[in-house]
N, C-alpha and C positions, 0 to 999 in steps of 0.2 A: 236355116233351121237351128244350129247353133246356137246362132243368134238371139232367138227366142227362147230359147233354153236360158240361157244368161240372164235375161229380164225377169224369167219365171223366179229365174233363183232368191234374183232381189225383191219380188213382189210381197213378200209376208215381211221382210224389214221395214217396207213403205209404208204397207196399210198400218204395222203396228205404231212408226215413230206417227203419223198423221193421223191417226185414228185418239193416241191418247189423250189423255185431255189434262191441261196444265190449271187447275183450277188456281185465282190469285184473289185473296180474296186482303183488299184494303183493310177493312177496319182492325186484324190484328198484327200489317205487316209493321213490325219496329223501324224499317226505313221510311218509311211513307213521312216524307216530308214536306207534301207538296198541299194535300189537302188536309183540313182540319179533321179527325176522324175520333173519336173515343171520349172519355171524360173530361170535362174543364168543370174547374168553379172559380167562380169572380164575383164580379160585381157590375149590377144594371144602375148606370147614372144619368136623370135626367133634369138638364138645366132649362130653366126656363123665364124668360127675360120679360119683366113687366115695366112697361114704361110711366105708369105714373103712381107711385112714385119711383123714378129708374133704378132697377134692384134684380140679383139675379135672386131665385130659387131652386138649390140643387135639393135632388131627392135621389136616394141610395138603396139598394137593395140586395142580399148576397144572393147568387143564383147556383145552382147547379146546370150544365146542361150536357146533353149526351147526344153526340151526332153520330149514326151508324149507316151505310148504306142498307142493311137489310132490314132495318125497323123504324128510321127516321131521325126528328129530331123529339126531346122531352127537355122542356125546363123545370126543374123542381127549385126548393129550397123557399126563401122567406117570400111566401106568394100571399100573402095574409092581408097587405096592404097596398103597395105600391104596383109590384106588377103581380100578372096571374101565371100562374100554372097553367103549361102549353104543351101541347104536341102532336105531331104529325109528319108530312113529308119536306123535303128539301131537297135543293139542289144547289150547285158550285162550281164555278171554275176559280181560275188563280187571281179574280179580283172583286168578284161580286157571290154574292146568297140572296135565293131565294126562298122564304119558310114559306109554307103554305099550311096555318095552325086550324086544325079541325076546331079547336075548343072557342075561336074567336068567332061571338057574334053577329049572326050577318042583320038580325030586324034594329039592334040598338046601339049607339057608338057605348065601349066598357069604359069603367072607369076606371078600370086599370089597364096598365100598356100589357100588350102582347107581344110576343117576339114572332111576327108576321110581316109578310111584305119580302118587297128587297132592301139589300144594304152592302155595302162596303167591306171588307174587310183585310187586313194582314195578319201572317201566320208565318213565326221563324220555326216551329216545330216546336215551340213548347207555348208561348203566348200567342193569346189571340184576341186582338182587337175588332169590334163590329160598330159602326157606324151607319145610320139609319141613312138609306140611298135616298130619302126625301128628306131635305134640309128646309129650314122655314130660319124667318128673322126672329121667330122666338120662342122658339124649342129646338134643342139639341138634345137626341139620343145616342147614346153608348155603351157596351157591350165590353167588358175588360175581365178575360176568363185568362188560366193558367192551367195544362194540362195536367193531368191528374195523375193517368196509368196508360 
């Protein structure tokens, strides 16, 4: 009988430590350095290699973009010509992204780049590079952002 007395005593300590709830939330924790999370602006560069006559063609673009878990991703910034203005959900582990851009066309290919699909990428905690997970022999896509806040 005791015995149960003693457990009784401890059971409001239990439910309280196990009942609380430790909310964590990534996008504004300052150590998170594993996943790319908050403001970056850079730059979208894509090279593209014509064989006759053999010549590359870069094209440049400043971007903004903002990755958060609770609202997605959004590129803004020079979206006027080269690429478009995007947004929607994503997803990431420590070597690859996947965007999935509401804004990109499904009846017509755009004629400006999206930042859609999978790709590549590394991340020291302050740059971040993104490299287009489908490579081809004559177009190269890149992503060269620097965090912001």
């Amino acid at each position: 009988m005791k015995s149960k007395f003693i457990y009784l005593l401890f059971l409001p300590l239990i439910l309280t430590i196990g009942c609380s709830k430790n909310y964590y939330n990534p996008d504004t924790d300052p150590n998170n350095k594993g996943y790319p999370l908050g403001n970056f602006t850079g730059n979208f560069v894509s090279i593209h290699k014509r064989y006759k006559p053999t010549k590359y063609d870069t094209t440049t673009a400043a971007l903004n973009l903002t990755l958060s878990t609770n609202t997605g991703f959004n590129v803004t910034g020079d979206t006027a010509t080269i690429h478009a203005g995007s947004y929607g959900s994503f997803s990431e582990d420590f070597v690859n992204m996947a965007f999935y851009d509401i804004t990109y066309p499904i009846i017509y290919k755009s004629k400006k780049a999206h930042l859609s699909g999978f790709y590549t990428y590394i991340y020291d905690g302050v740059n971040l590079k993104i490299a287009s997970g489908v490579q081809s022999d004559t177009l190269t896509i890149f992503y060269y952002f620097k965090k912001t806040n």
